[in-house]
Structures are given as C-alpha cells and as structure tokens.
N, C-alpha and C positions, 0 to 999 in steps of 0.2 A: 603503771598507769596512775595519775594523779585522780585524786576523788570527786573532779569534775568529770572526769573521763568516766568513771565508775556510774557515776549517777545517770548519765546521759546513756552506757550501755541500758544501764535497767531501766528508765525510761523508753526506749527504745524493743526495748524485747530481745536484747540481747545484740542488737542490731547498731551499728557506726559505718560513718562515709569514710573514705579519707580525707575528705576536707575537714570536717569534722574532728578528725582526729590530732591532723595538724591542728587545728586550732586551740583542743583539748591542751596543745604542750608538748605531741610526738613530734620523735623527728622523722623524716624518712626512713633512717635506716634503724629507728625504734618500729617503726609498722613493719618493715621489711622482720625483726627480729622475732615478732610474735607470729606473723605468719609461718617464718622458717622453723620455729620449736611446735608450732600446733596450738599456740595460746587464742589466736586467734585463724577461722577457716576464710578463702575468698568465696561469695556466693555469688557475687557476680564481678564486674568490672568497678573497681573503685568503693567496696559494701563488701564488709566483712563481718564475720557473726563469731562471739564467744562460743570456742566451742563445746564448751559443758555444755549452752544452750541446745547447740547443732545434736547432740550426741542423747538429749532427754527427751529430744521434740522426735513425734511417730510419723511415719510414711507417708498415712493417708490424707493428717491434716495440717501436725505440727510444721514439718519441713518446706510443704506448698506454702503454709502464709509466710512462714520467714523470706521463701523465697520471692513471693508475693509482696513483700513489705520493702523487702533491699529493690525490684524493679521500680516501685513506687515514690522513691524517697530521690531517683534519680529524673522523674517525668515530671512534666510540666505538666500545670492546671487543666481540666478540663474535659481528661481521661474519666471515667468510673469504671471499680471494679466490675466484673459481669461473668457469665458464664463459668464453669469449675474455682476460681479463685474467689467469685461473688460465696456460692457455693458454700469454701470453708471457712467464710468470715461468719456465713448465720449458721454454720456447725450442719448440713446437712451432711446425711452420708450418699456416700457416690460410690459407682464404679472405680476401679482406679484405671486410667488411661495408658497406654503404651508409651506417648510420649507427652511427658507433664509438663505443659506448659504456663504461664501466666496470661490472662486474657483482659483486657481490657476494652473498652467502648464508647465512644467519641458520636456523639451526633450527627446525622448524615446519612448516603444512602447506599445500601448493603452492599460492603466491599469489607473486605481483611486481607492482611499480607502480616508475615510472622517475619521477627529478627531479633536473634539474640536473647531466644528462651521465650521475649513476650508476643503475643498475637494479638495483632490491634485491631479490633472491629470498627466499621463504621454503618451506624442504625441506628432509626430514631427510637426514642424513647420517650417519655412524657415525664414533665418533671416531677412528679405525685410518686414515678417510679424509681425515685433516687431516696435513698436513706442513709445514714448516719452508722455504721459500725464500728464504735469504738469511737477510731480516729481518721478511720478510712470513709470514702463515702463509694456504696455498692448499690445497684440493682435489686429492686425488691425481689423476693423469693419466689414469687410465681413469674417474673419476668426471667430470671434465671434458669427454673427449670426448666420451662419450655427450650430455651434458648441452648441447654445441654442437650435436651433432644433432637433441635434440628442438628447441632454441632456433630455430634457421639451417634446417633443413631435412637430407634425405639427403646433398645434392650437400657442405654445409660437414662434416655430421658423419662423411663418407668421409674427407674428405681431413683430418679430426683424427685417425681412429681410427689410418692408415694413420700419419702421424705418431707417435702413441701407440706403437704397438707397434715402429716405426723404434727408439727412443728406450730402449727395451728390457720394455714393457709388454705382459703376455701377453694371450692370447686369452681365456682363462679368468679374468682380472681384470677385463677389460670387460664379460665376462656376470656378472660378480659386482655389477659396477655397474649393468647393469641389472635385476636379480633384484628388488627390492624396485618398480619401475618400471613391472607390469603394465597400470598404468590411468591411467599422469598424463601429461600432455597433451605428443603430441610423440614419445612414444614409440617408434613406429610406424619413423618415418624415422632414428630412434637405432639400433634393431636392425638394420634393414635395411643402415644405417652398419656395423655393427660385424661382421653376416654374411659383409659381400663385402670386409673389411679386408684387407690384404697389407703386410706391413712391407716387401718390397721395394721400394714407390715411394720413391725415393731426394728429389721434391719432389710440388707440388700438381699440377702439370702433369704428371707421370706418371702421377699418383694419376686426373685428370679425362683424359688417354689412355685407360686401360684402362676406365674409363667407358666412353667412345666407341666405344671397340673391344668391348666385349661388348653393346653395342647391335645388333652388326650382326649375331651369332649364328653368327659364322667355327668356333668353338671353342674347348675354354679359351684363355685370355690368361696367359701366364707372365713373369714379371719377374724382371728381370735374367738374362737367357740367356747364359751366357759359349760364346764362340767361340777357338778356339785354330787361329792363321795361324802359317806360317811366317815371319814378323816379330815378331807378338805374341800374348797374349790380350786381348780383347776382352767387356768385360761389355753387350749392349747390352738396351736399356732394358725391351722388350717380346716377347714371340712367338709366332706361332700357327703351328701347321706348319712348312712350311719359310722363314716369312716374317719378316723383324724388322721391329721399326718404331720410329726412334729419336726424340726429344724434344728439338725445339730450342726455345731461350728465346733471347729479345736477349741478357738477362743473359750470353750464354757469351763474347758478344764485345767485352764493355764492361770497360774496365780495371778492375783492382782499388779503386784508386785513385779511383776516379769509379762508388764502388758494386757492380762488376759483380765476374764471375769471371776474367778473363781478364787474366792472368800474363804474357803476350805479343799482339803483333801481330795486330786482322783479319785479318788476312793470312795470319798463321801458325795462329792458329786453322782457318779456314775451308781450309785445305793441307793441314790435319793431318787434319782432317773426312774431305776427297775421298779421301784415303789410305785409312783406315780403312772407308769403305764400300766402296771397292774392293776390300779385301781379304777382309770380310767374305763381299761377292758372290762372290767365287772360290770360298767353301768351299760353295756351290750352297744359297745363300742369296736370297730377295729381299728389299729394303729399303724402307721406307719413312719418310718425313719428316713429322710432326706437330708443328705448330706451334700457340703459345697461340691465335692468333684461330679456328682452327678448331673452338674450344669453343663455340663464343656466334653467336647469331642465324640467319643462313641460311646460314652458312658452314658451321656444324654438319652442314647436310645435303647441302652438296659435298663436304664433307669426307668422307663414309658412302661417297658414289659414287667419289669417287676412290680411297679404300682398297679398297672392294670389288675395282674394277676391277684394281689394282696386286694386290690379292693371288689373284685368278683367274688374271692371267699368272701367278704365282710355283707355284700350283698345276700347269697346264699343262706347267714348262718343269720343275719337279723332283715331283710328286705333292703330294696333300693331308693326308700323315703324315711327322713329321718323319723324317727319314734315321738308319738308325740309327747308321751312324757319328758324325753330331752329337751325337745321343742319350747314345753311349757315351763319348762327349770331356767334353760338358757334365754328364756324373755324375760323372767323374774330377775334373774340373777343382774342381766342388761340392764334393766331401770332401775335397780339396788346401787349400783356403779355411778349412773350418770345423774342420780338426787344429790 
C-alpha cells in the first residue's frame, strides 16, 4: 500500500471504499490480493477494514461502529445515525441484540424496511435533536433511548434509558423525546423504559438486577448505597432495607489486558471481595450476590427464591426498615460526594 493509502486507512478508522482504493494507486487484483491473504477483511459490499483494526475492535461497540461507518461512507446525505448505532457513537452500553443491525433515520412518517444489514427508518425528528459525533451526525441520546425501547422492547430500552441519564441526560429530556410519541408503535415499552430509569446503574447488569429485584415486591430498590466501615467506604450496588445486593460479572476478574477489568490477580480480586462483604456485614447489613445468569431462563426464578429467602433472614436478624444510623451515614456520605 502506498503512504497515501496508509494515511487515508488511519484516517478512516481502519476503514477504505474500493473506490478509494483504486484511486489510492491499487489495482484490482492488488485489492483482490489483500483480501485473499487476510490483510484486509470485506465488511460489507465495496468497504473493507484492516484487519488488525477488525481483530482489536470488541463485540459490543468496537465492530458495530466499524460496521456502522463502512454502511455510511456508502449512503447519501440526509440519513442520521439513530437507534443501537446512535447508541455506540455516544458510548452508551446496551443490551446486545440477536441480530445486529445498522439503523439509520430519515425524516418522515413512521415506516422502516431493512436491506443489506442496514434498517432505515422513517420519523420525524426536530433538528435541535441532531448532533455532531466525531464525524458522523447522530440523534441525541434521549431520542435514541427511547427509540431502542420502542425498537427492542422494555427490558433493551431500561437499560439505554439508565445508560442515557448515567452519561448526563436528564429525566425531563427523555419525556421530551417522547412527547410527540403518543401513538407510534413501540411506544408503550419506551415510557415504561424511561419511568423506572435510574442513573445510578453503574452497567446493564445492575440496570437487569433492579429489575429482578423489584419483581419480587421487597420495597423500593435503591442504587448505589454507600456504607461507611472502619477501614473504608463502600458504594454497594443495590438496597432494600437493611439488605444489599451486590453485582458480580466475570468481567471483574478478567485481566485488562484480555478485555476484562481486573488491574490485579483472581486472587487478589476475589480477597478484596470477601474483605469487603465482611465489613459491610458488620455494620448490620445483609448481602447478597447476583450474578448475570440469574437473569435468563429458569434461573430467573431461583434466583426470586433465593433472594427472598436471603432477604427474610436479613429482615429477622436486623428489622424490615433501614437502621437509622445507616440512614444518617449514607445522607452524610451522599452530600460529601455531590459538593
């Protein structure tokens, strides 16, 4: 490849047309040769990506924008990103879909039809809700959420909304996105998304906890409860009463390095864990442990029983109203955070 062609890849994001490429100085059967050895992958029709790029970039966001970028570099004016592809341009986290498409959205009135990996909507929009990512131009983040809701269902458009407002999008922007929304299809499970939203779920797995937990009808569900030990303080994930319930993912114990979060040692993580629950329990706390499979299938419904049951003992052994000494720590500690 000639060092125009180089620069225009990394410009790109890894990302070249064919036309492009010809014009770069390839010949045909130079494109033809890089695709045949794997120097370069096809991502779609005529858009191809370097594949060191293809092969560094992850599941949930890196490979959707790429894929998201080669549909775009092929469409005409006019289009804006929207919906899951708006989505991974402002970094929220999302459910991941069964079948991952590219979506975009056109002015007009509500209609879609999919070809060719992308799904083109047509719906108005107002132009205040158009912005700038990067190089792309996307749907603002509460017009998106909502809009994953009607798309996906309640369970996808919780854990956008919850995202969205994470990310710094208020309450009152996502009812504003769905204000013009009364009657179009989907809607239903959008509101519902955006009613029981909480910017404290720190991921999606907290976001589908508190789900879980307000199924069971304990009482409110509160996120991010900070605890204050004589060793440290302590943010933990969820809380009803005197009960917490924390949110473990593999992720915590997979090196950084190989994907995950984890800065140090199994070992050292899973030490630091046992530490920390123990101290928690001293300040007349019960714990409990929710993991991602207990979202899905029949586990879902041992899941119900084992909490219940875990949070009856914590009932029993301290009352079914939090303590007010906890109370009185975790307001302190609350306006300590937000000066």
């Amino acid at each position: 490849m000639t060092p125009e062609l180089r620069a225009l890849l990394s410009a790109e994001g890894g990302l070249v047309t064919r036309q492009d490429a010809l014009d770069g100085g390839l010949t045909p059967s130079a494109i033809t040769g890089l695709l045949r050895s794997g120097v370069w992958l096809p991502v779609r029709r005529g858009v191809y990506v370097d594949a060191t790029v293809w092969e560094a970039a992850d599941e949930d966001r890196g490979r959707p924008r790429l894929r998201t970028r080669a549909a775009v570099s092929t469409m005409r004016r006019g289009w804006v990103l929207s919906h899951d592809s708006a989505a991974h341009e402002w970094g929220m986290a999302l459910l991941r879909w069964d079948e991952p498409l590219v979506h975009v959205t056109r002015p007009g009135y509500s209609s879609a039809w999919t070809r060719y990996g992308v799904k083109h909507h047509y719906a108005r929009f107002a132009p205040r809700q158009v912005c700038q990512v990067e190089d792309v131009r996307v749907l603002d983040r509460a017009r998106v959420a909502v809009d994953i809701g009607r798309e996906h269902g309640f369970r996808h458009g919780l854990v956008a909304c919850d995202s969205a407002r994470r990310l710094g999008t208020s309450l009152d922007e996502l009812y504003s996105a769905l204000s013009p929304m009364d009657h179009w299809p989907g809607v239903r499970a959008a509101r519902e998304a955006v009613d029981r939203s909480d910017p404290g779920a720190q991921s999606p797995a907290e976001t589908l906890a508190r789900e879980l937990l307000a199924e069971l009808g304990l009482g409110t569900v509160e996120t991010q409860f900070p605890v204050r030990t004589p060793r440290a303080t302590f943010w933990c994930d969820l809380r009803i009463g005197n009960h917490v319930f924390e949110v473990d993912g593999r992720v915590k114990y997979v090196p950084t390095d190989l994907g995950g979060l984890a800065d140090r040692s199994a070992h050292d993580v899973v030490w630091e864990e046992k530490q920390r629950e123990r101290l928690i329990a001293a300040e007349g706390l019960g714990v409990s442990r929710i993991f991602w499979s207990d979202f899905w299938g029949s586990a879902r419904a041992e899941a119900h029983a084992r909490l219940r049951q875990e949070f009856a003992v914590t009932c029993d052994r301290f009352g079914r109203t939090l303590s007010p000494r906890l109370a009185a720590n975790a307001a302190a500690l609350r306006q300590t955070r937000s000066a």
